[in-house]
C-alpha positions in Angstrom: 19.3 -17.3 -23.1 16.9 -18.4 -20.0 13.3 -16.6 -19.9 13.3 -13.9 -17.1 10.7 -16.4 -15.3 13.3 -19.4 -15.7 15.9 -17.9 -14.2 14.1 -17.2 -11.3 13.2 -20.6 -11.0 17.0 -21.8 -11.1 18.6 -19.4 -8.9 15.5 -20.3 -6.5 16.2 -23.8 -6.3 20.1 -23.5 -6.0 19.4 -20.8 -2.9 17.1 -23.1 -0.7 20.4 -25.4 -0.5 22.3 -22.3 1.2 18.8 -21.2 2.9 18.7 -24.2 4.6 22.4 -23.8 6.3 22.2 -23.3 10.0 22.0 -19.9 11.7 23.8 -19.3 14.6 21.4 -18.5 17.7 23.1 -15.7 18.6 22.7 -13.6 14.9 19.6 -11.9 13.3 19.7 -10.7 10.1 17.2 -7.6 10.0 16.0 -6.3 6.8 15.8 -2.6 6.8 13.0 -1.0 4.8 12.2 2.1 3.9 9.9 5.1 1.6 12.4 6.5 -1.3 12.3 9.8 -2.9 9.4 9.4 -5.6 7.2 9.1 -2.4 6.0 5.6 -3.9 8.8 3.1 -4.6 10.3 1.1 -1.3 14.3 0.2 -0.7 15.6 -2.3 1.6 19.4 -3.4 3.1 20.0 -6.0 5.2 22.1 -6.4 8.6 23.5 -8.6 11.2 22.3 -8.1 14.8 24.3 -9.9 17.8 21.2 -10.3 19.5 17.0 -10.8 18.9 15.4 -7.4 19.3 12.2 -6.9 21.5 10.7 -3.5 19.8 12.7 -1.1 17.5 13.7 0.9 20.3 16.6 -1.8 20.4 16.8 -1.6 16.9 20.4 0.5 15.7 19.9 4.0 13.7 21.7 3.2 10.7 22.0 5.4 7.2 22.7 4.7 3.6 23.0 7.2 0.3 20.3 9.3 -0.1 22.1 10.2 -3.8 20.8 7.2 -4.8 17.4 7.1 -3.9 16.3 10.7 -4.9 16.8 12.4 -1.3 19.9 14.1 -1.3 23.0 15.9 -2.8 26.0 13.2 -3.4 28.2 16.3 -1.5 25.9 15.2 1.9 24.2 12.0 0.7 24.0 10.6 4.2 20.3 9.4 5.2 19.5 7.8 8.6 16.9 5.2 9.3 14.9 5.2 12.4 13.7 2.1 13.0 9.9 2.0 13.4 8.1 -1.1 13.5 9.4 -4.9 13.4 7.9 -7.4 11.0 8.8 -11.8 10.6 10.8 -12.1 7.3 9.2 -14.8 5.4 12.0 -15.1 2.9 14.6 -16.0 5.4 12.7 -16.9 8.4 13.8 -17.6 11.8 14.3 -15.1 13.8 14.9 -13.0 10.8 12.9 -10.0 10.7 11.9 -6.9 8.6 12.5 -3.3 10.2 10.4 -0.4 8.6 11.9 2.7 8.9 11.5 6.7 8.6 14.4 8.5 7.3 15.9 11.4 8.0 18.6 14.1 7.1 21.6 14.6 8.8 19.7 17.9 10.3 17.5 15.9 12.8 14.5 16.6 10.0 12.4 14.5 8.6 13.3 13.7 4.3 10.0 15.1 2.2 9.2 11.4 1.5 8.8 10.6 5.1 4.8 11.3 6.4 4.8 8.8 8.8 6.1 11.5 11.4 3.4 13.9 11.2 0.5 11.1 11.0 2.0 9.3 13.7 1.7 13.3 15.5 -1.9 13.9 13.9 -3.4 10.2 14.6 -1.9 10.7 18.6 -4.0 14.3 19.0 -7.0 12.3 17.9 -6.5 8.7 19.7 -9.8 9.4 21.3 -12.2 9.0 18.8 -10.0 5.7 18.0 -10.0 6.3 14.1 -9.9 2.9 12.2 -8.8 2.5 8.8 -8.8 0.0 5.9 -7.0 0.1 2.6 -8.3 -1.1 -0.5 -4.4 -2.2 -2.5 -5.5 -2.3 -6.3 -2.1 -2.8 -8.5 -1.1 -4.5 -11.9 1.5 -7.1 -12.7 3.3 -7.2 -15.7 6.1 -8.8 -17.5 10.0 -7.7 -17.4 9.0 -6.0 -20.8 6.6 -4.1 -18.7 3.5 -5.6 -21.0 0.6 -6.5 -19.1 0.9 -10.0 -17.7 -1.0 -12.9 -19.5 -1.8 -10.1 -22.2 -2.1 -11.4 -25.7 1.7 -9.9 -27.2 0.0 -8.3 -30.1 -2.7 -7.4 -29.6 -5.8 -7.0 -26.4 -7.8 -9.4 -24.4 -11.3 -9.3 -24.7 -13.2 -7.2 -23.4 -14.0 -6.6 -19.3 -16.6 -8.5 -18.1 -15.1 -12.2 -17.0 -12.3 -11.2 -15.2 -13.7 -9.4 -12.1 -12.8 -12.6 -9.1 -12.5 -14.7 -11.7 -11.8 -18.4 -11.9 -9.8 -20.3 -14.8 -6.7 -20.0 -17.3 -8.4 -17.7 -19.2 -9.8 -15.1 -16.8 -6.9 -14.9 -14.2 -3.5 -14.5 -14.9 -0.8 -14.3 -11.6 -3.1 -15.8 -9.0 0.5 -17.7 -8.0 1.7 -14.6 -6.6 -0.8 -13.4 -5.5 -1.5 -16.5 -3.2 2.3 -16.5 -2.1 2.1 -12.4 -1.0 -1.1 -13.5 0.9 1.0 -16.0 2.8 4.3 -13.8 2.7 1.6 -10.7 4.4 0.4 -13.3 7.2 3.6 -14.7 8.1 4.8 -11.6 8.6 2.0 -10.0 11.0 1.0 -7.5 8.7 -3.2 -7.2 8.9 -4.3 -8.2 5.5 -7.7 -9.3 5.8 -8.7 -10.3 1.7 -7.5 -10.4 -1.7 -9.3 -10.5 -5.0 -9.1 -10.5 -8.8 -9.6 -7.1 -10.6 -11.9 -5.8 -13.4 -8.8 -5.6 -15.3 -7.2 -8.8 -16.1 -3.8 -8.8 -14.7 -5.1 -6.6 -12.0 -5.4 -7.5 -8.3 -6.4 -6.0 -5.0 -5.6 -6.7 -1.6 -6.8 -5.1 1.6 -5.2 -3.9 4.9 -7.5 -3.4 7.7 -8.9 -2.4 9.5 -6.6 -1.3 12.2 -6.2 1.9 13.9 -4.0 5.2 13.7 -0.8 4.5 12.4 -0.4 1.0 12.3 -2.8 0.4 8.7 -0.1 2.7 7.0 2.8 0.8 8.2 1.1 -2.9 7.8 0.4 -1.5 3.9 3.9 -0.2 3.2 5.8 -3.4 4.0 2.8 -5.5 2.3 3.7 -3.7 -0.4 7.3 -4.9 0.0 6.3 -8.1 0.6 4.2 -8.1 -2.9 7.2 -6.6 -5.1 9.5 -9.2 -3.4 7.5 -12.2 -4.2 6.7 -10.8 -7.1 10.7 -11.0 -7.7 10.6 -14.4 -7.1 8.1 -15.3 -9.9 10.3 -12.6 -12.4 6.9 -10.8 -12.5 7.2 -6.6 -12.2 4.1 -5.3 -10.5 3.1 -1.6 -11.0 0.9 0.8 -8.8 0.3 3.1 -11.5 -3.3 4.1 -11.4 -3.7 3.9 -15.1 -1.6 1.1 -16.4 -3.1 1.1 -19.8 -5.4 3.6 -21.6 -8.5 3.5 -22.9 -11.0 1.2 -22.3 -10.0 -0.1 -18.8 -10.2 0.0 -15.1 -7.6 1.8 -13.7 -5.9 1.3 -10.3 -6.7 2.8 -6.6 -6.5 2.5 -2.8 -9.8 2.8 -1.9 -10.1 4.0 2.2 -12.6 2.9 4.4 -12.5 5.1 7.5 -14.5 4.9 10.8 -14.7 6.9 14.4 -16.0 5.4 17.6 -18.9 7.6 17.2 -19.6 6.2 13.6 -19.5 2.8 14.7 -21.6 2.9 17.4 -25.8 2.8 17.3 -27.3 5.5 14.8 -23.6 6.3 13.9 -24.8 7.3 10.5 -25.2 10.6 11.5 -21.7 11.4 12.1 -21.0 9.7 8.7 -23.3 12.2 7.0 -21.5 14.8 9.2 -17.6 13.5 7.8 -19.2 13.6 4.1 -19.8 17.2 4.8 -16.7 17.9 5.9 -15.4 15.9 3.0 -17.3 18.0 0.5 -15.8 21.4 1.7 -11.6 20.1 1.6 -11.7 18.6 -2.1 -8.8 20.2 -3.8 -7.2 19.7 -0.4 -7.8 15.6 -0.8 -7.4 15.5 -4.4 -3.9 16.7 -3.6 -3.0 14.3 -0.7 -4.7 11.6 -2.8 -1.1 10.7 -5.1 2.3 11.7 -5.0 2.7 14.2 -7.5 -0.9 16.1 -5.7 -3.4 14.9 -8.5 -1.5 14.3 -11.5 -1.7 10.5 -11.4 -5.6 10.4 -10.3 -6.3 13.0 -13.3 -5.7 9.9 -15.8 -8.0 7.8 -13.5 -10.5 9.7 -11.6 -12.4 10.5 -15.3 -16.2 10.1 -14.1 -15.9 6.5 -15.9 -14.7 2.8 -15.2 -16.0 2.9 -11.6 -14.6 6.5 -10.3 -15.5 10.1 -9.8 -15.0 13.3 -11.6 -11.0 15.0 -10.1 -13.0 18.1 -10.5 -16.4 17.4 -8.8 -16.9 16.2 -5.1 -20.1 13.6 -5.2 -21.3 11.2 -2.1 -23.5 8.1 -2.1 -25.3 4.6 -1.2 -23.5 2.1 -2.8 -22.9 4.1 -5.2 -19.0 3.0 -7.1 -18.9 6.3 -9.0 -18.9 8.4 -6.0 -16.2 9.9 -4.6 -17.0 8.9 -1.3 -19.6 5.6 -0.7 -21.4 4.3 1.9 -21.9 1.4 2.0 -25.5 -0.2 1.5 -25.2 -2.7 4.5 -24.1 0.7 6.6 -27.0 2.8 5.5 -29.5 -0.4 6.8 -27.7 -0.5 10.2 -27.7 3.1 10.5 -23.9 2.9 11.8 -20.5 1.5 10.2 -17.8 3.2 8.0 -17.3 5.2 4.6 -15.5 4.5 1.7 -12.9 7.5 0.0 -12.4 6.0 -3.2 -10.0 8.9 -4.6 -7.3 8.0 -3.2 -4.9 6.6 -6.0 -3.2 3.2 -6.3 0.1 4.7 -5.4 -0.9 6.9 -2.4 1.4 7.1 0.7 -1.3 5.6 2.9 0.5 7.9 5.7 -0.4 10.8 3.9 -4.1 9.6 3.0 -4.8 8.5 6.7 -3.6 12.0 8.0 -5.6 14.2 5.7 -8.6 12.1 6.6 -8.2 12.9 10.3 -7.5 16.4 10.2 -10.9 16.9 8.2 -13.0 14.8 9.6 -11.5 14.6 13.0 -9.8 17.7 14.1 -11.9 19.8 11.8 -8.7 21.7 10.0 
């Protein structure tokens, strides 16, 4: 039998024959995207469209069973999918596009995976203090047996030191995919702005940003997408688990840098110090917003050790990675800039982290 990464390979080269059929002008085929019930795993279905929509207001409501993606009863499994924002497909190009959507029960509510709603309300009550936002995407690739990719089988790799934007067989392992998803995010107009190798071997980071109110959330939850569908391609599983392996290694997070008009602007730094404090008093309340299952997942990573915080203990700084929140030493010089949350964990709904954020800091709740 083929290698997982083999078959890839050969269905790939047989489907660019049938890729490269023509499309008829008149037909899109729309990818619809959207949040499942574990609040961290994304689903997609495609449809044809009779025409090329111009904003997903021309987009159709469709639905699909919530039974089988954690969100409802199989005696009322239908969910419906509001389209929300409208993305270039780079896997079947064209005028093929990707449509992120929020979902919603036959009731007219909202599913309890779906916090795009009330960030989209929260970010609109404070559009004018134009908050900004940019997301730090650590994750982990692995093999189909789920084993660390590039990992030794039997045993560890050495010890972390090299790895860290590193350069050579023996350092990086992936960089492949992680070069294609850069392409895949750019192609597609989602606002990725950098990508790096990761203290971890077999760990990576991207970042989304900065971009303001709502739209960082939505740009990070199809780049997401984008990297577990090239990903696909390469028969490589990727993983946001915040602590992928135990023991004596990094673990995994989605750092946040956040900024207000008033921060960016000349002796902004006061209104930093201002946020921090803000911070400091609504930690339980982050620490909860911070992962799906409200802290669970950061307790295995936020340990006071490989670069992070204490769960239990708020703690502020200058360049400072084992704070929970940083600023940054080139902002403490200028006086003005942004600050860095890094509690949020590697498989945070950005929605949810971007509206807790705001509330504190902006509409002092």
């Amino acid at each position: 039998m083929a290698a997982p990464n083999q078959i890839a390979y050969t269905n790939k080269r047989v489907l660019d024959r049938y890729l490269a059929l023509e499309q008829p002008a008149d037909k899109v085929m729309a990818t619809y995207i959207w949040i499942d019930g574990t609040g961290e795993n994304v689903r997609a279905k495609t449809r044809t469209l009779d025409s090329i929509p111009k904003s997903p207001k021309d987009l159709p409501i469709w639905n699909y069973d919530g039974s089988s993606t954690y969100q409802a009863d199989g005696s009322n499994s239908d969910i419906y999918l509001h389209p929300c924002a409208i993305y270039r497909d780079p896997f079947l190009l064209g005028n093929n596009i990707l449509v992120l959507c929020e979902t919603y029960r036959h009731n007219g509510k909202p599913t309890e995976s779906n916090h795009r709603k009330s960030c989209a309300e929260v970010m609109d009550r404070a559009k004018d203090q134009h908050p900004w936002f940019g997301l730090e995407q650590e994750y982990t690739l692995l093999d189909q047996d789920l084993h660390p990719f590039g990992w030794p089988k039997n045993g560890f790799p050495g010890p972390q030191g090299p790895y860290y934007c590193g350069v050579g067989a023996n350092k990086v392992f992936g960089r492949d995919i992680v070069e294609a998803h850069y392409k895949a995010c750019l192609y597609a107009g989602v606002m990725i702005c950098g990508t790096n190798a990761e203290v971890m071997p077999a760990q990576w980071e991207f970042q989304v940003g900065p971009a303001e109110g709502v739209k960082m959330a939505d740009d990070m939850w199809v780049a997401r997408y984008l990297l577990h569908r090239v990903a696909e391609d390469f028969g490589v599983v990727v993983t946001l688990d915040p602590k992928p392996v135990p023991g004596n290694w990094n673990g995994a997070g989605a750092h946040t840098n956040f900024s207000t008009t008033a921060m960016r602007e000349e002796n902004g730094i006061i209104e930093i110090e201002k946020a921090i404090t803000k911070l400091s008093k609504q930690h339980i309340r982050h620490i909860k917003a911070y992962d799906p299952h409200e802290g669970k997942d950061n307790e295995r990573r936020l340990t006071g050790h490989h670069e992070t915080s204490s769960i239990h203990d708020f703690s502020a700084g200058v360049a400072n990675r084992g704070c929970s929140v940083r600023i940054p030493r080139q902002v403490a010089e200028e006086k003005k800039g942004y600050l860095e949350d890094r509690r949020p964990s590697s498989n945070c709904d950005p929605y949810s982290v971007s509206e807790v954020l705001v509330r504190t800091m902006c509409l002092d709740e």
